[in-house]
N, CA and C atoms of all chains as a GROMACS GRO file, in nm:
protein
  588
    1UNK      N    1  -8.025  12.254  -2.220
    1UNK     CA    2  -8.034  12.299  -2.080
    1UNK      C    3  -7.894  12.325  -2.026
    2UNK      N    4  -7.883  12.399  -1.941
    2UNK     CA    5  -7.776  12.454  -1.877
    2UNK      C    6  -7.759  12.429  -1.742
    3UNK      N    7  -7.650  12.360  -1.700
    3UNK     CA    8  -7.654  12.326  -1.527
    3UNK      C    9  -7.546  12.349  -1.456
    4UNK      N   10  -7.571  12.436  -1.366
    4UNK     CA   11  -7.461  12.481  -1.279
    4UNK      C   12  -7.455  12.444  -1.143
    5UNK      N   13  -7.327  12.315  -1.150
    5UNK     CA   14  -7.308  12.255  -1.037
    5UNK      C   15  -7.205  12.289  -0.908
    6UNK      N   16  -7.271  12.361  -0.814
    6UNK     CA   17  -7.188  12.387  -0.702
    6UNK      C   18  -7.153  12.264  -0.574
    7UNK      N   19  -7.022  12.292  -0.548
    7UNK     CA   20  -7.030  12.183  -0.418
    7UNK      C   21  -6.943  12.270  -0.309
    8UNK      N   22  -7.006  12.225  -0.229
    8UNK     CA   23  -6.910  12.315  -0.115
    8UNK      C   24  -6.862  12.274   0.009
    9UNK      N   25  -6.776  12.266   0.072
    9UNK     CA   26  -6.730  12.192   0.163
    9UNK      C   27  -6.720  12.332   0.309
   10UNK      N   28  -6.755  12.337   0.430
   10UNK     CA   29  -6.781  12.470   0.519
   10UNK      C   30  -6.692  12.462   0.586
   11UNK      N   31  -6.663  12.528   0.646
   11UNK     CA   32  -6.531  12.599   0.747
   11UNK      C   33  -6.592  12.442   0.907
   12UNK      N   34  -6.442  12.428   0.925
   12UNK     CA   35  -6.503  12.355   1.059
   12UNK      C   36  -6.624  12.359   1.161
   13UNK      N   37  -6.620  12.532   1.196
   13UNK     CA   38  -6.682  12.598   1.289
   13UNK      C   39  -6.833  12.618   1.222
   14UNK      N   40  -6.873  12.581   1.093
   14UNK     CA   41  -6.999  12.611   1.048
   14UNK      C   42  -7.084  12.540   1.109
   15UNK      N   43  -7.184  12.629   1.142
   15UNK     CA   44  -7.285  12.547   1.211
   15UNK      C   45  -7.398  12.484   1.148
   16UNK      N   46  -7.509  12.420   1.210
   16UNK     CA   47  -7.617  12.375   1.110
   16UNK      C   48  -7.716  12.459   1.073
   17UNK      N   49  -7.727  12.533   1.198
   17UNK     CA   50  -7.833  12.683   1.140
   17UNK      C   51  -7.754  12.734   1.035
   18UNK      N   52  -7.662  12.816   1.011
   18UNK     CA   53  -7.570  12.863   0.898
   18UNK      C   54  -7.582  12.798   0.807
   19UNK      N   55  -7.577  12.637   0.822
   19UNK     CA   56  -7.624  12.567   0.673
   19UNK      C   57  -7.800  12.590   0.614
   20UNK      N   58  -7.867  12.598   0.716
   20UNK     CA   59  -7.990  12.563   0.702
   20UNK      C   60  -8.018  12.748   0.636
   21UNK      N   61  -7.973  12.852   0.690
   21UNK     CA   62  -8.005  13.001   0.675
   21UNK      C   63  -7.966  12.975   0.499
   22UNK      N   64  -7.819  12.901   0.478
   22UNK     CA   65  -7.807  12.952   0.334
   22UNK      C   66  -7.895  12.890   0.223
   23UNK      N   67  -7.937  12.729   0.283
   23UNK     CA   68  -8.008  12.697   0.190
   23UNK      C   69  -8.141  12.794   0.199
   24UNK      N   70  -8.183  12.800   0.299
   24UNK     CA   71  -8.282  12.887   0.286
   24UNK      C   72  -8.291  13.012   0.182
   25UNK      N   73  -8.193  13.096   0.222
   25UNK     CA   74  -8.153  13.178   0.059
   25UNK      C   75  -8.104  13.148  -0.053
   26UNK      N   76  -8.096  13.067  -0.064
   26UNK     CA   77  -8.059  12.972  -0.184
   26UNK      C   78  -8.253  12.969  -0.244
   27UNK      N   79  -8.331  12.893  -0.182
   27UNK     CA   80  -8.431  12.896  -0.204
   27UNK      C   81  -8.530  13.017  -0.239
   28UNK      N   82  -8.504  13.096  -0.141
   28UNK     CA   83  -8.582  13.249  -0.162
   28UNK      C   84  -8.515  13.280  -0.312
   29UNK      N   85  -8.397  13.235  -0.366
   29UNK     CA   86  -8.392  13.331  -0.537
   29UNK      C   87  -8.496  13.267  -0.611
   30UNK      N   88  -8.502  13.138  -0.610
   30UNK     CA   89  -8.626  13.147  -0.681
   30UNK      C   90  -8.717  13.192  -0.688
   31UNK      N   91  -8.817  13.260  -0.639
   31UNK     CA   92  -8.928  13.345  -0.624
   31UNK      C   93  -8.865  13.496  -0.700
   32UNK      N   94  -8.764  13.534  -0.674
   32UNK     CA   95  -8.654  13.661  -0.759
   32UNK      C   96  -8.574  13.627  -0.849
   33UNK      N   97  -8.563  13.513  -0.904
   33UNK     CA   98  -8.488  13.488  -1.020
   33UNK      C   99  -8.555  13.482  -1.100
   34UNK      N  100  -8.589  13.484  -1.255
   34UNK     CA  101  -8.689  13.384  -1.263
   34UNK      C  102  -8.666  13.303  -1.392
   35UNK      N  103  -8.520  13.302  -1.426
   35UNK     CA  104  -8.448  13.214  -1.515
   35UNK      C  105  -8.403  13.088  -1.478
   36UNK      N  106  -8.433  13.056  -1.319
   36UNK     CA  107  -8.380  12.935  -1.251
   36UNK      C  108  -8.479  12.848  -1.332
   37UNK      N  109  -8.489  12.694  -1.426
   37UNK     CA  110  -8.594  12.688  -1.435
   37UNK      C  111  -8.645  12.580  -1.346
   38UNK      N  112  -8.494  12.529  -1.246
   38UNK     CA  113  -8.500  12.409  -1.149
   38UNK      C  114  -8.372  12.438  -1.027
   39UNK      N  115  -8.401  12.380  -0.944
   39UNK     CA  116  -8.336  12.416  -0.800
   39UNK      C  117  -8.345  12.238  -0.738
   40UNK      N  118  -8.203  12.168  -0.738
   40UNK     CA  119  -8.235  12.099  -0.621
   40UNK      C  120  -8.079  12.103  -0.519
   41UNK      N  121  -8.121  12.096  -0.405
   41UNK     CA  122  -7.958  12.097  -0.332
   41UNK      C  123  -7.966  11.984  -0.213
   42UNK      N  124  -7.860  11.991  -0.157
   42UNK     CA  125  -7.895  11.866  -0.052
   42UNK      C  126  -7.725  11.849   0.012
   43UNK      N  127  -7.732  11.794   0.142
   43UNK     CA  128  -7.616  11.800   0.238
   43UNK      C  129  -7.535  11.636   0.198
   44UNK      N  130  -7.397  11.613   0.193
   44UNK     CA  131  -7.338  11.489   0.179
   44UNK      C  132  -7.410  11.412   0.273
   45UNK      N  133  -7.450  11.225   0.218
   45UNK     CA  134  -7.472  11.178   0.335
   45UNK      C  135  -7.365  11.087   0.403
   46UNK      N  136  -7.235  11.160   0.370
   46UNK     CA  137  -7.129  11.080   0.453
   46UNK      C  138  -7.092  10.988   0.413
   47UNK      N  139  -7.103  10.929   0.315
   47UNK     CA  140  -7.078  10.770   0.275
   47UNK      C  141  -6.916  10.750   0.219
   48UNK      N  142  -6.889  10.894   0.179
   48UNK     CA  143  -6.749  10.877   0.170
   48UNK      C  144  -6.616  11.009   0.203
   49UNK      N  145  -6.560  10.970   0.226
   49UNK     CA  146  -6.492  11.086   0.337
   49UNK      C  147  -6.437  11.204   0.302
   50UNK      N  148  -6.368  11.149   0.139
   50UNK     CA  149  -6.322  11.278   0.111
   50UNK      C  150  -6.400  11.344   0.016
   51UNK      N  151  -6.549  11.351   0.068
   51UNK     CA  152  -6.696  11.440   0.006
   51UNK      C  153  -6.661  11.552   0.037
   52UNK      N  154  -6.730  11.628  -0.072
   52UNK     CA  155  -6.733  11.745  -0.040
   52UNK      C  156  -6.913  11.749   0.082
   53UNK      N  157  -6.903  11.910   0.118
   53UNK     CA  158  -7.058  11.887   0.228
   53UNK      C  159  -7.200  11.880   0.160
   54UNK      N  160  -7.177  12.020   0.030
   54UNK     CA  161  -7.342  12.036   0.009
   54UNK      C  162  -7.294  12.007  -0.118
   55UNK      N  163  -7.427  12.044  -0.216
   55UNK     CA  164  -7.438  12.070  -0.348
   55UNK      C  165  -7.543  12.125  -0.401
   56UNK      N  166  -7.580  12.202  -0.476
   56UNK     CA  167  -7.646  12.255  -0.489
   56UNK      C  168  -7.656  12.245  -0.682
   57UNK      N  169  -7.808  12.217  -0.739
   57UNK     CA  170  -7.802  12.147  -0.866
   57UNK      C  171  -7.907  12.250  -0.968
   58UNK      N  172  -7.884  12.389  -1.021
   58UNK     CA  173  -7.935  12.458  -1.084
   58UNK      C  174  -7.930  12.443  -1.245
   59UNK      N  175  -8.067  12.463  -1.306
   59UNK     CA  176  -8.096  12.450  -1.436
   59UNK      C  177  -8.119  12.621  -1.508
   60UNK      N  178  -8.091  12.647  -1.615
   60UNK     CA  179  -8.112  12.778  -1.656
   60UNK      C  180  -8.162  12.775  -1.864
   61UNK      N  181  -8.245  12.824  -1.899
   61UNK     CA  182  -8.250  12.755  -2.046
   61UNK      C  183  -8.111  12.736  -2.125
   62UNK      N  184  -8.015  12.872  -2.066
   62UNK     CA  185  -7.897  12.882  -2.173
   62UNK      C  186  -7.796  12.974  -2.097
   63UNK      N  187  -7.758  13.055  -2.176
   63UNK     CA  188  -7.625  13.154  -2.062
   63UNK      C  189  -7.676  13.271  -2.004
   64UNK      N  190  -7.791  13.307  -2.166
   64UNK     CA  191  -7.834  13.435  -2.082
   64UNK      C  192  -7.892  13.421  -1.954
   65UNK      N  193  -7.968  13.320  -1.920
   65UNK     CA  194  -8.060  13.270  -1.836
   65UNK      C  195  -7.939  13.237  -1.687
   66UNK      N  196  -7.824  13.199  -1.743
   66UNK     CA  197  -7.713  13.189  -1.596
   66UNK      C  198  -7.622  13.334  -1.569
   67UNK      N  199  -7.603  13.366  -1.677
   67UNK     CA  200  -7.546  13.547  -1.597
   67UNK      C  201  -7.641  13.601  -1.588
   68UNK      N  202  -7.778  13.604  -1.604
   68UNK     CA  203  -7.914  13.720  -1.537
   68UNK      C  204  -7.916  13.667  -1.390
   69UNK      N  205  -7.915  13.518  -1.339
   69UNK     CA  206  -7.923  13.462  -1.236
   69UNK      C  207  -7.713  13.531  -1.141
   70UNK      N  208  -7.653  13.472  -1.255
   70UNK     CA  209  -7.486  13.518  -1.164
   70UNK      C  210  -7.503  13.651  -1.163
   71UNK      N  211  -7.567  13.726  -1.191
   71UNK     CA  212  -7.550  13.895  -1.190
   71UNK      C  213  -7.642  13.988  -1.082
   72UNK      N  214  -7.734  13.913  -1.053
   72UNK     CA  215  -7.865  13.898  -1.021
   72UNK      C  216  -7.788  14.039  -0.917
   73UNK      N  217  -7.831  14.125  -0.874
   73UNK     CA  218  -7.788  14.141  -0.693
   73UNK      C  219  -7.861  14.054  -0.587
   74UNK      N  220  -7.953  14.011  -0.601
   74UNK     CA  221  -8.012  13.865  -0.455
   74UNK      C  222  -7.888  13.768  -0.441
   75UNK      N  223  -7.886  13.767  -0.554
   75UNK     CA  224  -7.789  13.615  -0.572
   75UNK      C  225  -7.611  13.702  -0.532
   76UNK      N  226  -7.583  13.774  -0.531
   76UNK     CA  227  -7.458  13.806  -0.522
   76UNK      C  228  -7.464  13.852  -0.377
   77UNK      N  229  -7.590  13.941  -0.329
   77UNK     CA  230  -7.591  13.958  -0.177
   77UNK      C  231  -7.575  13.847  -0.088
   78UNK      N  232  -7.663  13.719  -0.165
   78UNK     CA  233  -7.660  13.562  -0.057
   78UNK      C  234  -7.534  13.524  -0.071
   79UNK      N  235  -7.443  13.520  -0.200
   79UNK     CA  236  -7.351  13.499  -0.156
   79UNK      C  237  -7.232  13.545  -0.039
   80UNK      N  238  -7.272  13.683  -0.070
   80UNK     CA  239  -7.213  13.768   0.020
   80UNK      C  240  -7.183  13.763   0.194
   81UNK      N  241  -7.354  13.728   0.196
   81UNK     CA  242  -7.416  13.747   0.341
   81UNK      C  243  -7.413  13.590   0.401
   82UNK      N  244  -7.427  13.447   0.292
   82UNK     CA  245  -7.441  13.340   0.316
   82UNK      C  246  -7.363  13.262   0.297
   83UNK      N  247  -7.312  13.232   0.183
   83UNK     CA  248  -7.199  13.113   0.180
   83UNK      C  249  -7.065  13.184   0.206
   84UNK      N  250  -7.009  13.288   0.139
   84UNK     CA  251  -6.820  13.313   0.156
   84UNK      C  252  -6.824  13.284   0.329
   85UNK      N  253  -6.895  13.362   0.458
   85UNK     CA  254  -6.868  13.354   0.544
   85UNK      C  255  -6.812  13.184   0.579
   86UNK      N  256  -6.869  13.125   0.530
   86UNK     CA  257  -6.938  12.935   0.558
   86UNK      C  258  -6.841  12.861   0.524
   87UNK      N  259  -6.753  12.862   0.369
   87UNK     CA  260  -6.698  12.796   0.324
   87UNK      C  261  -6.541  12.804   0.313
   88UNK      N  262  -6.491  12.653   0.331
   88UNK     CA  263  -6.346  12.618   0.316
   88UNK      C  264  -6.310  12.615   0.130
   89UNK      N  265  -6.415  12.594   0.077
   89UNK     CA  266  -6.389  12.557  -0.045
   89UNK      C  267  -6.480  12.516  -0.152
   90UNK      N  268  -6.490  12.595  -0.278
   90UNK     CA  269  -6.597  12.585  -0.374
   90UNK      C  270  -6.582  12.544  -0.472
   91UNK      N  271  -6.607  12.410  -0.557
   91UNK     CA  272  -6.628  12.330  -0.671
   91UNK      C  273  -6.726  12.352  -0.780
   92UNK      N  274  -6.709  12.421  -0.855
   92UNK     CA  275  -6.778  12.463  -0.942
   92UNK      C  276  -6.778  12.411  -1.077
   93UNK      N  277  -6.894  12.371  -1.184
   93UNK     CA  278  -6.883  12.342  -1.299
   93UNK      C  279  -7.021  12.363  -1.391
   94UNK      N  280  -7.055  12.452  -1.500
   94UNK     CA  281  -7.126  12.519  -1.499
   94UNK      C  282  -7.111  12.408  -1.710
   95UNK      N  283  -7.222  12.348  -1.724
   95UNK     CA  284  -7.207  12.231  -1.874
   95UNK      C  285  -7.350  12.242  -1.913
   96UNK      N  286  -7.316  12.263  -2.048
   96UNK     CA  287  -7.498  12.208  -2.141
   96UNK      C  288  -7.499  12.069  -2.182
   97UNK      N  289  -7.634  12.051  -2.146
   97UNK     CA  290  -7.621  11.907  -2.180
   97UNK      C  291  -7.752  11.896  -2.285
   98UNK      N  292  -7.814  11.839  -2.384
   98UNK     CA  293  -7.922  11.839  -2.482
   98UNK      C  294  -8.025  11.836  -2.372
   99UNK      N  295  -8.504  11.082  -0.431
   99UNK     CA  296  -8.440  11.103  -0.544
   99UNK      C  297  -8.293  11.094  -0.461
  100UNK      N  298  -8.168  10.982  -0.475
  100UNK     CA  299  -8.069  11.018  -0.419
  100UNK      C  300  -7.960  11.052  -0.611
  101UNK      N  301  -7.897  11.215  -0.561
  101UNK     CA  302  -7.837  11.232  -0.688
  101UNK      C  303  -7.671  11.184  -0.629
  102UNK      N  304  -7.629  11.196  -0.724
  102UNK     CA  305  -7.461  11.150  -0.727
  102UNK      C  306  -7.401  11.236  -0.795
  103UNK      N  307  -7.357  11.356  -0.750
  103UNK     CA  308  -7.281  11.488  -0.807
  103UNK      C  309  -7.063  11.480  -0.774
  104UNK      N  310  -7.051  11.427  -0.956
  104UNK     CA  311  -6.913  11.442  -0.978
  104UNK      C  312  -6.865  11.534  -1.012
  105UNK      N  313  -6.757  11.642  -1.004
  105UNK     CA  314  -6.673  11.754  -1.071
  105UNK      C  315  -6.527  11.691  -1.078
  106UNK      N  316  -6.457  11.723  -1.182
  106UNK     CA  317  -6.327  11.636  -1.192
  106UNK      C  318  -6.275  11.821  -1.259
  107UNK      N  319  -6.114  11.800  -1.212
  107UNK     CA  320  -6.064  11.861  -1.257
  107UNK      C  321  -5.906  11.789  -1.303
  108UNK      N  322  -5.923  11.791  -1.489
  108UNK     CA  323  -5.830  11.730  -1.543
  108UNK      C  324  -5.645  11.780  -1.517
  109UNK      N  325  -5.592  11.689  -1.553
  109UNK     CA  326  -5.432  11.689  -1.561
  109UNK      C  327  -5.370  11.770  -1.667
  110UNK      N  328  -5.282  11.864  -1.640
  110UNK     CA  329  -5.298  11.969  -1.750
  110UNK      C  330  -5.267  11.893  -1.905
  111UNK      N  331  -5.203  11.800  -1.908
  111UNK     CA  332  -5.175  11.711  -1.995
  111UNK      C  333  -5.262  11.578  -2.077
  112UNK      N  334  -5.389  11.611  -1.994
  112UNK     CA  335  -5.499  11.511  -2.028
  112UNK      C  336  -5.530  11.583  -2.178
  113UNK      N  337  -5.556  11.468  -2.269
  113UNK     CA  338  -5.632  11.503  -2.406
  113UNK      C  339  -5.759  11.475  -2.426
  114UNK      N  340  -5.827  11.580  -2.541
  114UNK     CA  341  -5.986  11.544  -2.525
  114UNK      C  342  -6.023  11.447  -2.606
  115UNK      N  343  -5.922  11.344  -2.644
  115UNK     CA  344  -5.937  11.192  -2.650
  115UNK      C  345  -5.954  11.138  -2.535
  116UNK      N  346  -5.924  11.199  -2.434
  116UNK     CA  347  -5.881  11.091  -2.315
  116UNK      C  348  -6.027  11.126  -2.228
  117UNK      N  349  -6.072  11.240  -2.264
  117UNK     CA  350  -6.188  11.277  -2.210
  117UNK      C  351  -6.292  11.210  -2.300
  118UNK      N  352  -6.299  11.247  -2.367
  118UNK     CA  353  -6.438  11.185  -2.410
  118UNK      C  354  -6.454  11.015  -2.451
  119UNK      N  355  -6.353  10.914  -2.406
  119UNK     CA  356  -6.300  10.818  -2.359
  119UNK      C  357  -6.394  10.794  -2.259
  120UNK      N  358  -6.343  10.861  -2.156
  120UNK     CA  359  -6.357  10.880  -1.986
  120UNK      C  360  -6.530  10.871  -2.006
  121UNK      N  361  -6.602  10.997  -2.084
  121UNK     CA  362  -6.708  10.984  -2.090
  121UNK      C  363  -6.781  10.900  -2.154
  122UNK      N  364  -6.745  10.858  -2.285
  122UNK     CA  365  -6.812  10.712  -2.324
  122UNK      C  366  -6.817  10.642  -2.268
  123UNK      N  367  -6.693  10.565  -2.203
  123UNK     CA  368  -6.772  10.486  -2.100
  123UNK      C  369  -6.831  10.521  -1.963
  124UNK      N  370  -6.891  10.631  -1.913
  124UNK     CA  371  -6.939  10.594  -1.835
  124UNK      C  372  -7.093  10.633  -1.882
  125UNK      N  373  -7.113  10.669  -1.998
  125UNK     CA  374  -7.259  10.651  -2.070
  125UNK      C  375  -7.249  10.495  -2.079
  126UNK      N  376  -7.155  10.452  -2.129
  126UNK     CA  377  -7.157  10.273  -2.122
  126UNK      C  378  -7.215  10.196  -1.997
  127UNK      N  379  -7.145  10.276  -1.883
  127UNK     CA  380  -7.241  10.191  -1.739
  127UNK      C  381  -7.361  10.197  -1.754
  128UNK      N  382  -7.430  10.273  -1.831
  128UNK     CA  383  -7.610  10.295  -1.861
  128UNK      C  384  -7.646  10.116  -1.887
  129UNK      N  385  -7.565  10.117  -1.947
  129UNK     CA  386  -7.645   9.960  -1.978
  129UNK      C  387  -7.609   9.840  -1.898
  130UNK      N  388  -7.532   9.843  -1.825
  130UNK     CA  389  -7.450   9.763  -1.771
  130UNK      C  390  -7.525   9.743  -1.636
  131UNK      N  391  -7.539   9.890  -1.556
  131UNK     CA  392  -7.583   9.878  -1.404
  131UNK      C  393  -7.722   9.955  -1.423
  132UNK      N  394  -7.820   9.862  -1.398
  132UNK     CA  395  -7.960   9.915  -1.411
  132UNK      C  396  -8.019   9.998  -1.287
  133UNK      N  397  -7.918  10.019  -1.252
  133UNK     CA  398  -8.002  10.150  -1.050
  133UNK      C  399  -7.995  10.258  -1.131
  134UNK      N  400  -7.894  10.271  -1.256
  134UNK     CA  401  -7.880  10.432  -1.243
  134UNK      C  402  -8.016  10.445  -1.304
  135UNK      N  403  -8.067  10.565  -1.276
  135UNK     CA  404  -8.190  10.609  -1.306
  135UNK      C  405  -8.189  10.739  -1.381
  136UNK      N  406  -8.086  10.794  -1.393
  136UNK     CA  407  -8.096  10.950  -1.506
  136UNK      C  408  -7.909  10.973  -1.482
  137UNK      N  409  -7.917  11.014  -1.606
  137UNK     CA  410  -7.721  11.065  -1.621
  137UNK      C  411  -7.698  11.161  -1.681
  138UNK      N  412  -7.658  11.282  -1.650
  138UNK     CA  413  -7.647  11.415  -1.743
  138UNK      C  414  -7.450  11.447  -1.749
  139UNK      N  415  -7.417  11.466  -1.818
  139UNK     CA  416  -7.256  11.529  -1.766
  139UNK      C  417  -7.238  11.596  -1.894
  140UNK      N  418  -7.090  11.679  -1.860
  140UNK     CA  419  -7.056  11.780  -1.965
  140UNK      C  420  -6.916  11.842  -1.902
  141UNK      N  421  -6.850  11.882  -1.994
  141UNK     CA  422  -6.731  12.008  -1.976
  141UNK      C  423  -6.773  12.111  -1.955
  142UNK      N  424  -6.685  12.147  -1.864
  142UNK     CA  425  -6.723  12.331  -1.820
  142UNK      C  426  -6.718  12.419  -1.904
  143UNK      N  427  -6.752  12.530  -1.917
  143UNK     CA  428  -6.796  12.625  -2.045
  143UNK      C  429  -6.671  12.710  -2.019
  144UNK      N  430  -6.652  12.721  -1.921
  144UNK     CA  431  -6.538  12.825  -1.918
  144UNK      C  432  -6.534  12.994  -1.862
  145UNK      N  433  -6.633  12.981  -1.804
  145UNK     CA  434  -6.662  13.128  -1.771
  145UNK      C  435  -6.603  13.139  -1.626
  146UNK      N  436  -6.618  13.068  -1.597
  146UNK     CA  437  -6.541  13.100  -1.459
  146UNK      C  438  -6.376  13.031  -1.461
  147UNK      N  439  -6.260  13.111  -1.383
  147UNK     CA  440  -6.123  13.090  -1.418
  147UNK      C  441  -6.126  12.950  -1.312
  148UNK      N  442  -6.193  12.963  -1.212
  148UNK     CA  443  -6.123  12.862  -1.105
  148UNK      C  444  -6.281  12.750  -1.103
  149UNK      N  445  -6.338  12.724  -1.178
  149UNK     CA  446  -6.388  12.589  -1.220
  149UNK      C  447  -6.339  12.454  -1.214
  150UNK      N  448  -6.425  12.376  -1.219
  150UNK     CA  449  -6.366  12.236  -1.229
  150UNK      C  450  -6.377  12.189  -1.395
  151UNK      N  451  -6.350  12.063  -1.430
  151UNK     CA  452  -6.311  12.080  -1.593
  151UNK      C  453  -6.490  12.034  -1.624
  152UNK      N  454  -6.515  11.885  -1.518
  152UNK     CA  455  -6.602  11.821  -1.584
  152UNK      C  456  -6.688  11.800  -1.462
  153UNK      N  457  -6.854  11.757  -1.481
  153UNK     CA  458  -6.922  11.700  -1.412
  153UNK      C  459  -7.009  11.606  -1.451
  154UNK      N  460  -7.010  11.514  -1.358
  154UNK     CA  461  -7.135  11.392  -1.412
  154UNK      C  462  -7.267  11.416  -1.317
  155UNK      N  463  -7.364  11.404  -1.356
  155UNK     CA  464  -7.513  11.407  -1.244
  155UNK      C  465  -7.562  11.291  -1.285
  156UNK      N  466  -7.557  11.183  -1.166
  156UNK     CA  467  -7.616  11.092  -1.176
  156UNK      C  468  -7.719  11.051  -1.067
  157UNK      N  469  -7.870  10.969  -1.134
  157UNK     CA  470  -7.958  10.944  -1.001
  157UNK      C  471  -7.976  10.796  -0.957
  158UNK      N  472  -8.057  10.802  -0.873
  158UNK     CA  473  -8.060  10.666  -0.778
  158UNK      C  474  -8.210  10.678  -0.720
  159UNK      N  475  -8.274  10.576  -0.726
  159UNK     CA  476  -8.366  10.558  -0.621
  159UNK      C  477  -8.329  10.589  -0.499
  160UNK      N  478  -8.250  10.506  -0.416
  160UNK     CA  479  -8.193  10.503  -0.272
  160UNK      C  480  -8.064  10.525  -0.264
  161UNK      N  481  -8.030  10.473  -0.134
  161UNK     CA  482  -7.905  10.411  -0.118
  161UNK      C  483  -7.827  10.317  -0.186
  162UNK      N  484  -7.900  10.194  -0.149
  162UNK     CA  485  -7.902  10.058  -0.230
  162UNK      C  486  -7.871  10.036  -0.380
  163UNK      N  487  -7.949  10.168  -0.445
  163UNK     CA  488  -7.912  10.164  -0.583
  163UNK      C  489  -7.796  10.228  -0.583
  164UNK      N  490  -7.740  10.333  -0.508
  164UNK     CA  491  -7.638  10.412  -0.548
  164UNK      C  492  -7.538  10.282  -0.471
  165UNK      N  493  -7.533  10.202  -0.406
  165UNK     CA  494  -7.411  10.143  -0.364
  165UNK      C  495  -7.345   9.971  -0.445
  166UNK      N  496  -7.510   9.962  -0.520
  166UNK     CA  497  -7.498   9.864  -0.613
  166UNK      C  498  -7.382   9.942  -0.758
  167UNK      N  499  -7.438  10.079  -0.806
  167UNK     CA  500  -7.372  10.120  -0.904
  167UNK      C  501  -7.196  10.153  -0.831
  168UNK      N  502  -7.184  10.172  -0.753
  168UNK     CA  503  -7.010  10.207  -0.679
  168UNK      C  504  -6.941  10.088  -0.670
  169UNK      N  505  -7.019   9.985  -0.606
  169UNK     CA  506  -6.944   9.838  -0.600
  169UNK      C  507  -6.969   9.730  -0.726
  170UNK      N  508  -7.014   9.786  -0.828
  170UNK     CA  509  -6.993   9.737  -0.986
  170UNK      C  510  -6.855   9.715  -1.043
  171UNK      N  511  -6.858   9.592  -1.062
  171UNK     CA  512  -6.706   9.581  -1.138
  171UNK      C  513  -6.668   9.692  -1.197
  172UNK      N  514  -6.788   9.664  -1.349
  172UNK     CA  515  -6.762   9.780  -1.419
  172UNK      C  516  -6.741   9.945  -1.438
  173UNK      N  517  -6.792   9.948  -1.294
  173UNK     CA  518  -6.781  10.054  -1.260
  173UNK      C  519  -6.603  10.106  -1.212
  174UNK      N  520  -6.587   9.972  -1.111
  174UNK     CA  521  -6.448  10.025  -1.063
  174UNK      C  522  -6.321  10.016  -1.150
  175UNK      N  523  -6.400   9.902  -1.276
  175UNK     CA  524  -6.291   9.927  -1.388
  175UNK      C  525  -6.269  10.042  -1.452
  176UNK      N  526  -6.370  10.112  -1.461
  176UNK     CA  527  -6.386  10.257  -1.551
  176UNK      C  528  -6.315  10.361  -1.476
  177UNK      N  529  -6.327  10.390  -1.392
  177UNK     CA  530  -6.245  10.463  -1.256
  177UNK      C  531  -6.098  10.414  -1.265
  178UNK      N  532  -6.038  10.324  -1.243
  178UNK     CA  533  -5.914  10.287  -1.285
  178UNK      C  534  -5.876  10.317  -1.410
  179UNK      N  535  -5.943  10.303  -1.530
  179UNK     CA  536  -5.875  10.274  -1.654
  179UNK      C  537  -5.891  10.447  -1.729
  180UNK      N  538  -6.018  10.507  -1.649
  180UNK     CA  539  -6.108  10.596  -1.793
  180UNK      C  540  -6.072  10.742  -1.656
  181UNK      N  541  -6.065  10.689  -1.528
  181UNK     CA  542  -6.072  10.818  -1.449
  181UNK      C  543  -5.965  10.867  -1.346
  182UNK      N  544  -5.951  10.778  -1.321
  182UNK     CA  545  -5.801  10.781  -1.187
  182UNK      C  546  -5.655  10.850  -1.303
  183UNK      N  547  -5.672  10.753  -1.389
  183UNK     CA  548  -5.508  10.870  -1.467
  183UNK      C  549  -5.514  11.000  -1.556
  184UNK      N  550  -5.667  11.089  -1.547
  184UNK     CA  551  -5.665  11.179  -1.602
  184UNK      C  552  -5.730  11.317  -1.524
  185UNK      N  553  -5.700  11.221  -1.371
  185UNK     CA  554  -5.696  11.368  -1.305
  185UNK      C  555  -5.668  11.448  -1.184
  186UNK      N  556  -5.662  11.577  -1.200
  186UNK     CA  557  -5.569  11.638  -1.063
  186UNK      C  558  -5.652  11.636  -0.931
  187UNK      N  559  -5.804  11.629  -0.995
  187UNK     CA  560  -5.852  11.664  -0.871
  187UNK      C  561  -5.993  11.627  -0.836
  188UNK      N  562  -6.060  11.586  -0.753
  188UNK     CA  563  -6.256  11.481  -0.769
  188UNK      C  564  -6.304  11.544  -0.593
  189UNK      N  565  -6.421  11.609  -0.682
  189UNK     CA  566  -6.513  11.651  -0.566
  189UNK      C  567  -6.668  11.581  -0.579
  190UNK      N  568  -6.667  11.552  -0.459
  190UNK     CA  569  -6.791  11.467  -0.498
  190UNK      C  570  -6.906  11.505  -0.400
  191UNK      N  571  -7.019  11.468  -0.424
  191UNK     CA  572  -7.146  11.508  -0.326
  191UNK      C  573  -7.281  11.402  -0.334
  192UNK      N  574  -7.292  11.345  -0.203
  192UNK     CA  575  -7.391  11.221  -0.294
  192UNK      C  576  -7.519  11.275  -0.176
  193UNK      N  577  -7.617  11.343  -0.218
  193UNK     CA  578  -7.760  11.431  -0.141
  193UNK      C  579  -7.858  11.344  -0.172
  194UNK      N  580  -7.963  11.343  -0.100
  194UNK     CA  581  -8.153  11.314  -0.115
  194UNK      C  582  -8.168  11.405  -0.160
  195UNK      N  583  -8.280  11.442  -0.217
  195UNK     CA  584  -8.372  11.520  -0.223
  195UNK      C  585  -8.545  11.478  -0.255
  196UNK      N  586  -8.603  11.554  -0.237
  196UNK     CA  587  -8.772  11.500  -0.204
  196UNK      C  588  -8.779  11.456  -0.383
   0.00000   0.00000   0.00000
């Protein structure tokens, strides 16, 4: 399995609708992806300070299955339209694990 | 489901002795601290230039379990000995999800 772990930390001024719109498109690729074969994401719950905000926890069978999803145009428009506006900073790490 | 999402980005001078060190033991906390409930991690593949090196995904029932596994000796020994001197940089994200 293949898992590509995003974390993202948002611009001061981000609001909670803005968080809530991207997860929301975050969600809508699944229904248009259809190599995702798992989706879970979720907001820091603060417990330690120098957290990053979200994360977001995607499964794919293998690579082809993560550049059909990174290539996607949905997925490159949400980024487009949803997170760059949002974010101070993106943590990325993309590992197979058995 | 509370997950515990690590990305580390190593010291350009770290060796992948020193990494897979780092990672044995913290497959070793498996036996040690019984909250954790699922552990996946891996090195980044490399496709992206501005990645992080490594990530751990770890789960928790609650809170409680995730704060029993943080305030573990063994835990804070491993962090000192296996994680604090091999790296430049730790993003972290600790989410619910349903």
């Amino acid at each position: 399995m293949l898992h590509h772990v995003i974390e993202l930390r948002f611009n001061d001024d981000t609001t909670d609708a803005q968080v809530e719109e991207m997860a929301a498109g975050l969600r809508g690729l699944r229904e248009q992806i259809d190599t995702i074969r798992s989706m879970r994401m979720g907001r820091d719950l603060g417990l330690r300070a120098d957290n990053f905000d979200f994360a977001s926890l995607l499964e794919f069978d293998d690579q082809a299955g993560y550049l059909a999803f990174r290539d996607h145009p949905a997925h490159q428009q949400w980024v487009h339209d949803h997170v760059r506006p949002i974010i101070a900073e993106r943590a990325g790490v993309l590992f197979l694990s058995p």
